[in-house]
C-alpha positions, 0 to 999 in steps of 0.5 A: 503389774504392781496395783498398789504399794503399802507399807506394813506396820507391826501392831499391838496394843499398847496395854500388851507388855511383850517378853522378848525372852519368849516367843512373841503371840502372834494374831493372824489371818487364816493359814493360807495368809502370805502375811502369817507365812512370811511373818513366820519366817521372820521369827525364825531370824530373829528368835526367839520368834512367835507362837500363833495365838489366834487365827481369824479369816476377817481384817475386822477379827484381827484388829480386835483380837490385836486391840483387846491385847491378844498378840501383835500382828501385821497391818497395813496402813489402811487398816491400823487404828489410833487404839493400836501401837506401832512397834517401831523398834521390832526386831531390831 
C-alpha cells in the first residue's frame, strides 16, 4: 500500500555554479537514507557523478547546508524553499 506520492526535485542554490566536468558535491542525509543510495546510483550513469560533501541525519540540516551552497541535494516538495533552485536540466 502506497500512503503518499511526492515528487523529488534536484535543489541547489541558486549562488552554487556547478562544474559539470567534476563530480557534482552532493548533500545528503546519513548513510543509511534511500535518497543518498539511490542518488549514488544515478551519478554512476551520468558521470562524472557526485562526491558527498556532507552528511546530516535532519531535513533541516540539509536545507541549510543546500541554502548556505554547500552542494545539490534531493527534496521533496514539501520541503524545498523559495532560497532554493530546482535543477530542471539535471542530467539530462
Amino acid at each position: 500500500m502506497v500512503a503518499a506520492r511526492e515528487p523529488l526535485h534536484w535543489m541547489k542554490s541558486p549562488d552554487l555554479s556547478l562544474d559539470t566536468g567534476r563530480p557534482l558535491p552532493l548533500v545528503a542525509f546519513d548513510d543509511d537514507c534511500f535518497y543518498r543510495q539511490w542518488a549514488m546510483e544515478v551519478g554512476q550513469s551520468h558521470p562524472p557523478g557526485f562526491t558527498t560533501v556532507m552528511t546530516c541525519g535532519s531535513i533541516a540540516g540539509v536545507v541549510s547546508a543546500v541554502l548556505s551552497g554547500l552542494g545539490v541535494t534531493l527534496l521533496n516538495s514539501r520541503h524545498i524553499t523559495p532560497e532554493m533552485e530546482i535543477m530542471k536540466a539535471a542530467f539530462s
